[in-house]
Backbone atoms as SQL, in Angstrom:
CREATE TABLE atoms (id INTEGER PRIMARY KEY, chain TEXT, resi INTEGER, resn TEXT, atom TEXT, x REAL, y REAL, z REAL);
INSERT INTO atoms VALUES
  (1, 'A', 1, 'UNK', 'N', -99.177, 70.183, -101.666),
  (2, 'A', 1, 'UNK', 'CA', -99.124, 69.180, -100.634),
  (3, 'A', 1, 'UNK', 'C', -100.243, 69.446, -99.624),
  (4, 'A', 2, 'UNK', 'N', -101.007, 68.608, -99.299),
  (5, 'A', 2, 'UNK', 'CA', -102.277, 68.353, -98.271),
  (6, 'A', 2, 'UNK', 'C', -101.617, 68.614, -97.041),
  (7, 'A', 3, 'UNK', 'N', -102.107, 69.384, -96.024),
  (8, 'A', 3, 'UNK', 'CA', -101.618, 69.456, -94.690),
  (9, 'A', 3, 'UNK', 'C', -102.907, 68.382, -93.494),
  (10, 'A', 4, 'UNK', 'N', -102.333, 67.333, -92.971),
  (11, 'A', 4, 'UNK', 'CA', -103.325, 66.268, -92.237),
  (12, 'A', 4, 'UNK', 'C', -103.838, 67.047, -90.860),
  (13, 'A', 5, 'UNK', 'N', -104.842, 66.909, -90.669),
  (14, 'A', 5, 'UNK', 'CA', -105.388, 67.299, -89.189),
  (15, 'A', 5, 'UNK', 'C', -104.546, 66.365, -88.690),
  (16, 'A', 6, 'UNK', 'N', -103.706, 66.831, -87.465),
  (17, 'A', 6, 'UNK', 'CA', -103.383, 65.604, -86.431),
  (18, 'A', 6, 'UNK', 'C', -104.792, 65.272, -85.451),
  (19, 'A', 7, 'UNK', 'N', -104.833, 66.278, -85.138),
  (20, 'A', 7, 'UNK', 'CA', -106.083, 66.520, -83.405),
  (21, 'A', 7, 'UNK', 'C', -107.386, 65.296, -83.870),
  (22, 'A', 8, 'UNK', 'N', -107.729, 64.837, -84.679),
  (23, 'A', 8, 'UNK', 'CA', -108.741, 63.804, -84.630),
  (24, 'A', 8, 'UNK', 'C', -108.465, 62.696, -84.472),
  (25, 'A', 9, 'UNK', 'N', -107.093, 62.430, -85.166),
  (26, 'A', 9, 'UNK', 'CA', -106.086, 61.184, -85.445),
  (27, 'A', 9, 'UNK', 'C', -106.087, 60.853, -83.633),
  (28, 'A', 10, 'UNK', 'N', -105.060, 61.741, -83.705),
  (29, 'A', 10, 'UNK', 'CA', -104.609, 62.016, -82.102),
  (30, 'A', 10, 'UNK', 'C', -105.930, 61.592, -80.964),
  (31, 'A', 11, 'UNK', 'N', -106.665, 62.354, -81.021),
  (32, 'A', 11, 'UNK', 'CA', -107.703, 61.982, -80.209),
  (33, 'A', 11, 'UNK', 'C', -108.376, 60.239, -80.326),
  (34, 'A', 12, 'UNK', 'N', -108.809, 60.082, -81.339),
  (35, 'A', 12, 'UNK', 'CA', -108.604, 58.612, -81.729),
  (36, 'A', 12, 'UNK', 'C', -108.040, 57.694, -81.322),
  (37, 'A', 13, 'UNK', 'N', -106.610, 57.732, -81.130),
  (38, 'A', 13, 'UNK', 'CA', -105.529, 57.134, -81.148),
  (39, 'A', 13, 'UNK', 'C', -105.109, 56.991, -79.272),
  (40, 'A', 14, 'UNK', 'N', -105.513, 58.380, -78.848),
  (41, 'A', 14, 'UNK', 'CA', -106.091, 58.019, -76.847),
  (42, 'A', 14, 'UNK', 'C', -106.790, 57.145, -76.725),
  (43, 'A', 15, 'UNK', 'N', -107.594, 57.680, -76.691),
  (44, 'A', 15, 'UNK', 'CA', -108.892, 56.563, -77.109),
  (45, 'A', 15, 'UNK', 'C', -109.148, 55.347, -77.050),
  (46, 'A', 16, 'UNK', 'N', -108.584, 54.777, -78.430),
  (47, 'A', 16, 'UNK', 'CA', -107.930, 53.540, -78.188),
  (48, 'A', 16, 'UNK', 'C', -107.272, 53.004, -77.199),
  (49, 'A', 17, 'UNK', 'N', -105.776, 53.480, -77.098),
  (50, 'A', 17, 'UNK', 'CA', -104.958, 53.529, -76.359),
  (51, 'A', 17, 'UNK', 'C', -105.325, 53.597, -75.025),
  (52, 'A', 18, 'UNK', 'N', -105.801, 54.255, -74.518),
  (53, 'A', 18, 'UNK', 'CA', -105.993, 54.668, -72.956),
  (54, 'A', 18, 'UNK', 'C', -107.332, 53.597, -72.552),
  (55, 'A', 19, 'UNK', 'N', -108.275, 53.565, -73.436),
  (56, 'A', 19, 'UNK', 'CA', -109.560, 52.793, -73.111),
  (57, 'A', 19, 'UNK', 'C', -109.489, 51.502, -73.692),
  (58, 'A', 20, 'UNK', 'N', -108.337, 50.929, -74.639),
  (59, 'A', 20, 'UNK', 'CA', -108.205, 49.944, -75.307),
  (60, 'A', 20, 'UNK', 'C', -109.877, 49.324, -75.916),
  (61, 'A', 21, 'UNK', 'N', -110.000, 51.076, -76.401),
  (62, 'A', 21, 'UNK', 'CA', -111.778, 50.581, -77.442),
  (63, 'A', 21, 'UNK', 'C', -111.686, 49.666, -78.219),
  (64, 'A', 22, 'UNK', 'N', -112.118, 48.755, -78.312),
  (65, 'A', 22, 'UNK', 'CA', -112.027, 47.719, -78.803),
  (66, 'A', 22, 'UNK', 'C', -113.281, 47.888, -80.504),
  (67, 'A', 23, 'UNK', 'N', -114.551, 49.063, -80.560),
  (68, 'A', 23, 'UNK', 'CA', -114.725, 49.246, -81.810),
  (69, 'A', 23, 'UNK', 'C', -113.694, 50.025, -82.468),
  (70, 'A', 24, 'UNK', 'N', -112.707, 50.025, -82.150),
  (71, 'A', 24, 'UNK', 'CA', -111.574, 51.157, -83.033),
  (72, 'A', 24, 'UNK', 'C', -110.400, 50.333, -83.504),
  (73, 'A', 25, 'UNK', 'N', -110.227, 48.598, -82.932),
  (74, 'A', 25, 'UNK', 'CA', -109.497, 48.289, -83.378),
  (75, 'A', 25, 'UNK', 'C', -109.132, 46.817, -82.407),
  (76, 'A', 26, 'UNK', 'N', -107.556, 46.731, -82.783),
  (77, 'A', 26, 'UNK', 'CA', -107.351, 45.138, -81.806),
  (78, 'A', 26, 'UNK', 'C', -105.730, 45.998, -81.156),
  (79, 'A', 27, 'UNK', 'N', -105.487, 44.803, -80.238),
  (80, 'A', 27, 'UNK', 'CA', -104.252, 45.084, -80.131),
  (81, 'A', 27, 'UNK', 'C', -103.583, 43.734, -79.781),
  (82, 'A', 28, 'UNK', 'N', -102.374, 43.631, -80.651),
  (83, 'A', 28, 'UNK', 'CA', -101.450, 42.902, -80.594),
  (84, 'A', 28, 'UNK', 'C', -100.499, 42.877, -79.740),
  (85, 'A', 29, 'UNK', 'N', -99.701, 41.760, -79.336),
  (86, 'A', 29, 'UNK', 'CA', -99.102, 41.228, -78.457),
  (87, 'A', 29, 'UNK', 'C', -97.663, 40.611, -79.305),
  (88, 'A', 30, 'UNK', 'N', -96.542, 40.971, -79.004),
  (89, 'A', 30, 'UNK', 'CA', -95.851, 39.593, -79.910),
  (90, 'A', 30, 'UNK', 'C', -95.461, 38.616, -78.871),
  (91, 'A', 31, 'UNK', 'N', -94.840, 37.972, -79.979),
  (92, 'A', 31, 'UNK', 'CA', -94.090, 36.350, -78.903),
  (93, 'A', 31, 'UNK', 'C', -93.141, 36.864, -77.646),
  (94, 'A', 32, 'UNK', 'N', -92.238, 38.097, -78.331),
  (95, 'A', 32, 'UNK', 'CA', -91.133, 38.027, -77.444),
  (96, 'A', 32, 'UNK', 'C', -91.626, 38.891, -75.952),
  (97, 'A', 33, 'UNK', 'N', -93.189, 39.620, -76.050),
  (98, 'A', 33, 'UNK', 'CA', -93.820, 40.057, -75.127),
  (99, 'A', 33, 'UNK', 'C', -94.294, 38.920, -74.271),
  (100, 'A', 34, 'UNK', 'N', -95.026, 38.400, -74.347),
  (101, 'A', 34, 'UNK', 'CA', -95.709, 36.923, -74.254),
  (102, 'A', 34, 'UNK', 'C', -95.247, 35.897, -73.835),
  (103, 'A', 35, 'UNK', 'N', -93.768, 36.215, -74.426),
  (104, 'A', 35, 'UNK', 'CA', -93.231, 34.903, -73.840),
  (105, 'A', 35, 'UNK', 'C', -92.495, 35.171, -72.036),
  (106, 'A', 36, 'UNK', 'N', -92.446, 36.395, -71.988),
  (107, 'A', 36, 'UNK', 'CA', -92.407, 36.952, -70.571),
  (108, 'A', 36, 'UNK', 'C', -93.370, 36.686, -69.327),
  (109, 'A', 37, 'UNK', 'N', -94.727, 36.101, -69.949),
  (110, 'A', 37, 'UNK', 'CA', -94.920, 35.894, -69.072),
  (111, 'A', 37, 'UNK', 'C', -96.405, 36.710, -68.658),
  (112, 'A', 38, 'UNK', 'N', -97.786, 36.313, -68.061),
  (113, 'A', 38, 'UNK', 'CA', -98.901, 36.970, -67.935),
  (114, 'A', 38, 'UNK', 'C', -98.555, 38.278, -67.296),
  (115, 'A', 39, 'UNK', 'N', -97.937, 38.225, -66.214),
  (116, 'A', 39, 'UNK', 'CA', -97.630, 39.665, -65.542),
  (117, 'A', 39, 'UNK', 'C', -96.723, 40.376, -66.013),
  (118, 'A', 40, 'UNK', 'N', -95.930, 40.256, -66.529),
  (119, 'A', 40, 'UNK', 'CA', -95.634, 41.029, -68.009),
  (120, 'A', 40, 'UNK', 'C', -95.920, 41.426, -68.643),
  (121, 'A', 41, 'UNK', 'N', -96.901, 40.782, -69.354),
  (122, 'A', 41, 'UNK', 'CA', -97.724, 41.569, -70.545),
  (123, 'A', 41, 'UNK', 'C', -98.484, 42.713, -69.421),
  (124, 'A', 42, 'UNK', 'N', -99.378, 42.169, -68.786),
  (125, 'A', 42, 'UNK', 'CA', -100.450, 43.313, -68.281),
  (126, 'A', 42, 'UNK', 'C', -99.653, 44.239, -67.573),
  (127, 'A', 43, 'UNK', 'N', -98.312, 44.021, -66.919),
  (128, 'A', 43, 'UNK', 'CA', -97.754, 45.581, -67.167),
  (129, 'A', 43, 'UNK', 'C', -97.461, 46.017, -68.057),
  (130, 'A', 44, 'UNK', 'N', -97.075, 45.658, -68.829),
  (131, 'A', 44, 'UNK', 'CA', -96.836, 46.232, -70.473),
  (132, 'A', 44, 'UNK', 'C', -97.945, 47.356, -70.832),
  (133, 'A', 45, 'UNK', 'N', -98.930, 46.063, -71.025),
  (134, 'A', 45, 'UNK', 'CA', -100.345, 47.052, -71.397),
  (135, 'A', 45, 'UNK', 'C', -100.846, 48.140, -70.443),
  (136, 'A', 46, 'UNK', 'N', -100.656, 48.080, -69.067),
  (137, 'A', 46, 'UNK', 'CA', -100.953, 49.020, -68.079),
  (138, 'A', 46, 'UNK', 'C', -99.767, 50.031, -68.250),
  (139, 'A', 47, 'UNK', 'N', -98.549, 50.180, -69.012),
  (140, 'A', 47, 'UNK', 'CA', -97.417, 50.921, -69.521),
  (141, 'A', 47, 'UNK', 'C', -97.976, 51.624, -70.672),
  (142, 'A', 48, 'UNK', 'N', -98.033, 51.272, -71.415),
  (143, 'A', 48, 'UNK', 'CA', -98.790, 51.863, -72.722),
  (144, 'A', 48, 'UNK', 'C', -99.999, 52.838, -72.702),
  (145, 'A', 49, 'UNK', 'N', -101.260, 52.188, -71.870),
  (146, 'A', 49, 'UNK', 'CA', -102.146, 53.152, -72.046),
  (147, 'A', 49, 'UNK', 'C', -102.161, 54.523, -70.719),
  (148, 'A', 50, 'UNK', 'N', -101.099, 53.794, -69.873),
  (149, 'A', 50, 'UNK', 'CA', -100.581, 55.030, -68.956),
  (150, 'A', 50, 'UNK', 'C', -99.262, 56.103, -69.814),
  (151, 'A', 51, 'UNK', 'N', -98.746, 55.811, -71.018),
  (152, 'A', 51, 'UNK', 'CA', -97.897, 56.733, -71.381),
  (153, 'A', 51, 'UNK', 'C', -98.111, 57.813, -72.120),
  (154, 'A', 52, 'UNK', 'N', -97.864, 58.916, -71.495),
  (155, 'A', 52, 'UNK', 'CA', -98.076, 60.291, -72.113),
  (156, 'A', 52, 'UNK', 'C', -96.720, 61.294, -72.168),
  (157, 'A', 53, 'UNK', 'N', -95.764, 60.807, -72.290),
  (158, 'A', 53, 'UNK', 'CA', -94.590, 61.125, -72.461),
  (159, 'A', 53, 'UNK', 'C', -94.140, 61.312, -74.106),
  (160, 'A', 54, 'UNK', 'N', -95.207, 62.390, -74.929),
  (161, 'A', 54, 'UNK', 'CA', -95.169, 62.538, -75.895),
  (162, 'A', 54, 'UNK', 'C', -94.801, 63.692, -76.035),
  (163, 'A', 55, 'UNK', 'N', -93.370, 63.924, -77.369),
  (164, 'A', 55, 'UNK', 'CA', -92.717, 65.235, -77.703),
  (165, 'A', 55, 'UNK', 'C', -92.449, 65.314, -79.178),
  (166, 'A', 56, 'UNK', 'N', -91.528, 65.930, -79.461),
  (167, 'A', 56, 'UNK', 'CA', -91.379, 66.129, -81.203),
  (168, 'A', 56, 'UNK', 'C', -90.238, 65.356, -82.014),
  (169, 'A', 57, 'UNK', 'N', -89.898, 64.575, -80.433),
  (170, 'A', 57, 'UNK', 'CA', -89.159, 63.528, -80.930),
  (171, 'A', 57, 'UNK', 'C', -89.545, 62.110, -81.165),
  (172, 'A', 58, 'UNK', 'N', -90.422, 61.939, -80.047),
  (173, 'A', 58, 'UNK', 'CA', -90.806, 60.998, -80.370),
  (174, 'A', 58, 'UNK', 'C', -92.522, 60.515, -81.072),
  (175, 'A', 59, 'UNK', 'N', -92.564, 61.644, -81.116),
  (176, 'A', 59, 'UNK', 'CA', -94.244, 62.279, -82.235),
  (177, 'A', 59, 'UNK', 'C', -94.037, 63.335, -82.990),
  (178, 'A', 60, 'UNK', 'N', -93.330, 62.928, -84.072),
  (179, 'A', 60, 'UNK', 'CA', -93.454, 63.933, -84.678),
  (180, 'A', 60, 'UNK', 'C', -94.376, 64.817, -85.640),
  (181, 'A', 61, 'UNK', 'N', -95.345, 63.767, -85.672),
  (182, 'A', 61, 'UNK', 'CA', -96.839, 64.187, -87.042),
  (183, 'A', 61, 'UNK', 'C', -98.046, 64.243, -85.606),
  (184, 'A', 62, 'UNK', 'N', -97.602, 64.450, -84.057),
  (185, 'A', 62, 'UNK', 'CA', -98.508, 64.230, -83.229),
  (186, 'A', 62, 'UNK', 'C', -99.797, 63.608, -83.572),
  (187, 'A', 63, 'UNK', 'N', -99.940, 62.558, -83.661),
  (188, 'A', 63, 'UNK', 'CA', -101.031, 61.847, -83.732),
  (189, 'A', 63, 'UNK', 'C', -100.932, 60.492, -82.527),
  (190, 'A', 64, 'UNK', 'N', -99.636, 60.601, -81.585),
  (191, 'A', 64, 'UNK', 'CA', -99.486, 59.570, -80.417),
  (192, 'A', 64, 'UNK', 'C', -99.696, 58.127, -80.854),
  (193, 'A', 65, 'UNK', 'N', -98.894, 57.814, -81.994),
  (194, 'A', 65, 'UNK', 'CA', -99.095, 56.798, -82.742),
  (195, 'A', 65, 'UNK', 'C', -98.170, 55.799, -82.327),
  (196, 'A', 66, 'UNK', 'N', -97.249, 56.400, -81.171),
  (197, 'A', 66, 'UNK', 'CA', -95.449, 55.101, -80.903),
  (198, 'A', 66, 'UNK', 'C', -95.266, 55.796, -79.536),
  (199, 'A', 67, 'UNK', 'N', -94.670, 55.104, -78.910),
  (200, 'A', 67, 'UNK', 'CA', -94.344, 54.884, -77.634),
  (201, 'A', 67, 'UNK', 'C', -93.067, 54.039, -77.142),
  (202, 'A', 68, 'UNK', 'N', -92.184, 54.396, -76.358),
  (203, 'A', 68, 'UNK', 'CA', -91.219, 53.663, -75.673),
  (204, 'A', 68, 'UNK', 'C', -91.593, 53.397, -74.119),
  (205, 'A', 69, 'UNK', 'N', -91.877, 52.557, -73.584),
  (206, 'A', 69, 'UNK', 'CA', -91.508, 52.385, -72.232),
  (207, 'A', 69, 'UNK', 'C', -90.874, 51.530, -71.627),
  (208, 'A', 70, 'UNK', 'N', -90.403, 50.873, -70.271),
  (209, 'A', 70, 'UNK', 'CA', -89.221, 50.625, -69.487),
  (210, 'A', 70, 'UNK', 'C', -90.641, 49.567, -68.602),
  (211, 'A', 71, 'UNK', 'N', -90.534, 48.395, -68.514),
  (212, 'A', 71, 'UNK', 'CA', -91.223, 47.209, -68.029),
  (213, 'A', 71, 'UNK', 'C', -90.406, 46.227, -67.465),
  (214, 'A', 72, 'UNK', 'N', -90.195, 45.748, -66.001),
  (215, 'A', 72, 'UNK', 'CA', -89.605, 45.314, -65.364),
  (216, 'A', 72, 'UNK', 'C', -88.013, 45.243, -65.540),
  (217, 'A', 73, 'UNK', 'N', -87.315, 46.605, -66.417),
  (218, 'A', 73, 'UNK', 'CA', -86.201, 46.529, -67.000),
  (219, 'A', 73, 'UNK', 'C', -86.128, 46.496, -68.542),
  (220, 'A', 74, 'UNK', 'N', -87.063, 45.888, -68.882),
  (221, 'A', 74, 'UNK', 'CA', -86.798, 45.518, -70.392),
  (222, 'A', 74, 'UNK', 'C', -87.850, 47.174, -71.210),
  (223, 'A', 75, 'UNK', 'N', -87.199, 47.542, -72.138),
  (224, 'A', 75, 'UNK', 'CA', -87.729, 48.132, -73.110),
  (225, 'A', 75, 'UNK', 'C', -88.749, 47.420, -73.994),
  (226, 'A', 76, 'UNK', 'N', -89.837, 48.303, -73.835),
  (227, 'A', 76, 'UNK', 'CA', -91.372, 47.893, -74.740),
  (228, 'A', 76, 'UNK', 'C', -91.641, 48.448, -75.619),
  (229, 'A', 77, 'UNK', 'N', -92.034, 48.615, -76.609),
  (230, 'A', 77, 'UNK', 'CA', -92.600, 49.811, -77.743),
  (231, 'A', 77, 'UNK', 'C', -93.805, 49.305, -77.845),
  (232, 'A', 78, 'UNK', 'N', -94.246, 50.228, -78.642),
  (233, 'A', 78, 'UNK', 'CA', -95.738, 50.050, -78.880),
  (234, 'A', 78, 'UNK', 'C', -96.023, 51.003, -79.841),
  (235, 'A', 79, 'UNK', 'N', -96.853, 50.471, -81.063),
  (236, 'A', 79, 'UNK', 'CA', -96.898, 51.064, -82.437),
  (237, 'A', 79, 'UNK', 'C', -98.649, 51.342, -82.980),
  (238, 'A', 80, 'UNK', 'N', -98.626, 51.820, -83.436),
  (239, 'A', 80, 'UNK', 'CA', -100.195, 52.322, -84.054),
  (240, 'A', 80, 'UNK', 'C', -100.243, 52.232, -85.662),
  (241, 'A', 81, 'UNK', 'N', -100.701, 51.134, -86.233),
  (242, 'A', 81, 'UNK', 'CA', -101.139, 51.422, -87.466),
  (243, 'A', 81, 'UNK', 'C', -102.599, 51.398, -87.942),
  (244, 'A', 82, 'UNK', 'N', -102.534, 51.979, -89.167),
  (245, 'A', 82, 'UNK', 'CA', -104.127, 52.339, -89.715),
  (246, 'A', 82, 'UNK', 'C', -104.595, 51.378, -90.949),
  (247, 'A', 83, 'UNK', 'N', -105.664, 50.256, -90.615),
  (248, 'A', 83, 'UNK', 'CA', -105.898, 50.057, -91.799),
  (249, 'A', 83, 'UNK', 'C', -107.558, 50.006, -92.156),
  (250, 'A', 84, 'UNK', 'N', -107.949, 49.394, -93.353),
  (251, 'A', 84, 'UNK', 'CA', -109.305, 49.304, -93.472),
  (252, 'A', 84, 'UNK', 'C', -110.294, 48.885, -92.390),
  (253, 'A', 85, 'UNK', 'N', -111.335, 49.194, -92.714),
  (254, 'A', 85, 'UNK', 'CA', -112.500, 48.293, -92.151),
  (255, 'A', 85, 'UNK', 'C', -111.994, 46.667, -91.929),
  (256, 'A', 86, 'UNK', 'N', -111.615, 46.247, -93.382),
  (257, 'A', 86, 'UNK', 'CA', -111.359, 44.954, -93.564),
  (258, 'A', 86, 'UNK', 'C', -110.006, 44.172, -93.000),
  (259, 'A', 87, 'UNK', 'N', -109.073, 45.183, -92.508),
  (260, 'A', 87, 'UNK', 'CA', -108.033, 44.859, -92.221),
  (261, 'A', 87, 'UNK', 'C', -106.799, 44.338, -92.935),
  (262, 'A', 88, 'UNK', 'N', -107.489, 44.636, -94.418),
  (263, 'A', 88, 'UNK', 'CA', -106.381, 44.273, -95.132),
  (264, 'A', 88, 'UNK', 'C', -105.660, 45.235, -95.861),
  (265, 'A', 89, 'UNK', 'N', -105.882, 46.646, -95.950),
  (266, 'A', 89, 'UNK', 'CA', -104.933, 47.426, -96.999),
  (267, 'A', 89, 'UNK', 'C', -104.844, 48.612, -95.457),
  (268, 'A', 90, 'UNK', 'N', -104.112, 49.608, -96.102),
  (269, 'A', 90, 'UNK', 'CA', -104.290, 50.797, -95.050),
  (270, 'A', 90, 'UNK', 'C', -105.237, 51.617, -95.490),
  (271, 'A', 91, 'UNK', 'N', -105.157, 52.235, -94.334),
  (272, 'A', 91, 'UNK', 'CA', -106.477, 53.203, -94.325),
  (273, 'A', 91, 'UNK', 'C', -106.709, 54.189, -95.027),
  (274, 'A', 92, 'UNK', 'N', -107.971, 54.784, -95.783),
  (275, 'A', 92, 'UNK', 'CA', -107.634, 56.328, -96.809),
  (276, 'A', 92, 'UNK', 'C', -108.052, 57.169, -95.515),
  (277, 'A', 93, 'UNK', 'N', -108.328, 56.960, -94.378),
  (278, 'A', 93, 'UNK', 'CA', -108.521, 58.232, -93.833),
  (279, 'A', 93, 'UNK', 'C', -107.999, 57.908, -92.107),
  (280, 'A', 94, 'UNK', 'N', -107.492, 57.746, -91.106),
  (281, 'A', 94, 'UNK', 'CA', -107.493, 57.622, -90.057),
  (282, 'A', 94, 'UNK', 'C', -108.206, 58.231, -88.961),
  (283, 'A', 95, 'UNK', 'N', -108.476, 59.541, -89.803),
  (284, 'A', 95, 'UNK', 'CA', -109.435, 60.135, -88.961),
  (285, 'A', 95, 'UNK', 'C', -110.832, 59.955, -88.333),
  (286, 'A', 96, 'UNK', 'N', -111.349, 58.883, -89.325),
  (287, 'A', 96, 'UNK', 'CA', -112.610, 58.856, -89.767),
  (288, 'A', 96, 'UNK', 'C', -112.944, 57.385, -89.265),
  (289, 'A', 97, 'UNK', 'N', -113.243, 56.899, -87.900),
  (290, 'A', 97, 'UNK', 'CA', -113.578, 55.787, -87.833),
  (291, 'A', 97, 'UNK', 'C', -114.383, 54.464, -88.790),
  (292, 'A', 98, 'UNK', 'N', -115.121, 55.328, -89.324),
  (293, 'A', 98, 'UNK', 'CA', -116.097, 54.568, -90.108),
  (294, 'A', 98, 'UNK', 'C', -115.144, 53.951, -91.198),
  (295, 'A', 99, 'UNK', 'N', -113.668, 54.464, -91.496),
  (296, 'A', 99, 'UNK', 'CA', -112.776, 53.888, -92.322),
  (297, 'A', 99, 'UNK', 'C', -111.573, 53.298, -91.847),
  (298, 'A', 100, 'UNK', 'N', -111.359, 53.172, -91.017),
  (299, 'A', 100, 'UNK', 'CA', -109.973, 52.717, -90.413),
  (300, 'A', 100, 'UNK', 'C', -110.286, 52.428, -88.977),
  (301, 'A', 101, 'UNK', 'N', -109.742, 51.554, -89.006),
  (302, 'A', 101, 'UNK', 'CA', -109.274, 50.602, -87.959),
  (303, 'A', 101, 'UNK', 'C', -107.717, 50.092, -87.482),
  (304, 'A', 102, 'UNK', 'N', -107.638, 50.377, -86.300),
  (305, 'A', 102, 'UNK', 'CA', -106.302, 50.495, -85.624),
  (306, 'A', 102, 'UNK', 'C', -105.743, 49.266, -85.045),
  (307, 'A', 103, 'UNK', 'N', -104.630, 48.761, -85.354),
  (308, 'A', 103, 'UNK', 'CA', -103.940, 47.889, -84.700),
  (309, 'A', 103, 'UNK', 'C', -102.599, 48.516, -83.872),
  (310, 'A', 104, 'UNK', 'N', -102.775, 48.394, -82.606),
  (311, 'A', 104, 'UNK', 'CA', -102.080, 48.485, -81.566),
  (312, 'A', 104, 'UNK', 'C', -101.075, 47.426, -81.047),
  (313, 'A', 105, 'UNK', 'N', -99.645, 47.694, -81.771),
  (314, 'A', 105, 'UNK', 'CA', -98.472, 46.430, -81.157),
  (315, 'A', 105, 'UNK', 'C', -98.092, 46.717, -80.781),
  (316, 'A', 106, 'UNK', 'N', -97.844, 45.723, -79.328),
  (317, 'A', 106, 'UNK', 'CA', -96.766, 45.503, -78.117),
  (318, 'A', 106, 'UNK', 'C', -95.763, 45.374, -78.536),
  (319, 'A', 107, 'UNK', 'N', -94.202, 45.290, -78.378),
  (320, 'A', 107, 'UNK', 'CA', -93.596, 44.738, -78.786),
  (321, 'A', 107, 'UNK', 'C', -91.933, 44.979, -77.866),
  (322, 'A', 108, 'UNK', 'N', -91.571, 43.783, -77.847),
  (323, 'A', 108, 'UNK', 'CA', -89.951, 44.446, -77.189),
  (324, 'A', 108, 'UNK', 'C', -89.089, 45.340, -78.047),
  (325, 'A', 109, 'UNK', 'N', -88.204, 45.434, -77.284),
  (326, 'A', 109, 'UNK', 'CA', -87.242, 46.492, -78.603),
  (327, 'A', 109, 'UNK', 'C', -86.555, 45.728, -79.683),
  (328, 'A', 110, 'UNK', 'N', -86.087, 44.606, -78.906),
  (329, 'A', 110, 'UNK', 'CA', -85.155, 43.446, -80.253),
  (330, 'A', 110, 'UNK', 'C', -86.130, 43.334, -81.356),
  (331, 'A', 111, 'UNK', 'N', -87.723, 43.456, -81.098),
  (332, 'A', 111, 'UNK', 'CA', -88.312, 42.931, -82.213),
  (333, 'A', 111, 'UNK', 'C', -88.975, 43.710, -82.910),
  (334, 'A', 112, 'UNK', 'N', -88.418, 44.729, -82.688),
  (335, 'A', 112, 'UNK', 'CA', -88.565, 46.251, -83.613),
  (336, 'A', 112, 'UNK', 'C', -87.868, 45.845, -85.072);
């Protein structure tokens, strides 16, 4: 069995997250975020790339890939997946920008 570097993933995955780099990827929004409302979302998103409330429960392959936070009351998540360049299969490497590309979803908890 292959053991994965987390620490590049991870670093990556700040990155994104905190700077919302936009060559590393997009980030999604759903309806039931959205439908809350503009100042909603941008606390949402100002929730997310402010959360560092990461442990072994809720990261367990530490790569800071999921998130829970608390937005005007309502529970938010927010998810990290890896896929191609092309955006259509997943990624063979996450580490490796030049191969993967990250989509970042908002999302309430019901629509988990």
């Amino acid at each position: 069995m292959t053991t994965i570097d987390a620490a590049p993933i991870r670093t990556l995955n700040d990155r994104f997250r905190k700077d919302m780099d936009v060559s590393l990827g997009r980030w999604v929004i759903t309806r039931g975020v959205n439908d809350k409302g503009a100042l909603f979302v941008q606390r949402a998103c100002r929730a997310v790339r402010e959360f560092d409330q990461f442990n072994n429960g809720n990261d367990p392959h530490r790569e800071h890939d999921f998130g829970r936070v608390t937005v005007d009351g309502e529970t938010v998540l927010w998810k990290i997946d890896y896929y191609d360049p092309a955006f259509e299969f997943g990624s063979e490497d996450p580490s490796d920008p030049s191969k993967c590309r990250r989509v970042l979803t908002v999302m309430l908890a019901e629509e988990f």
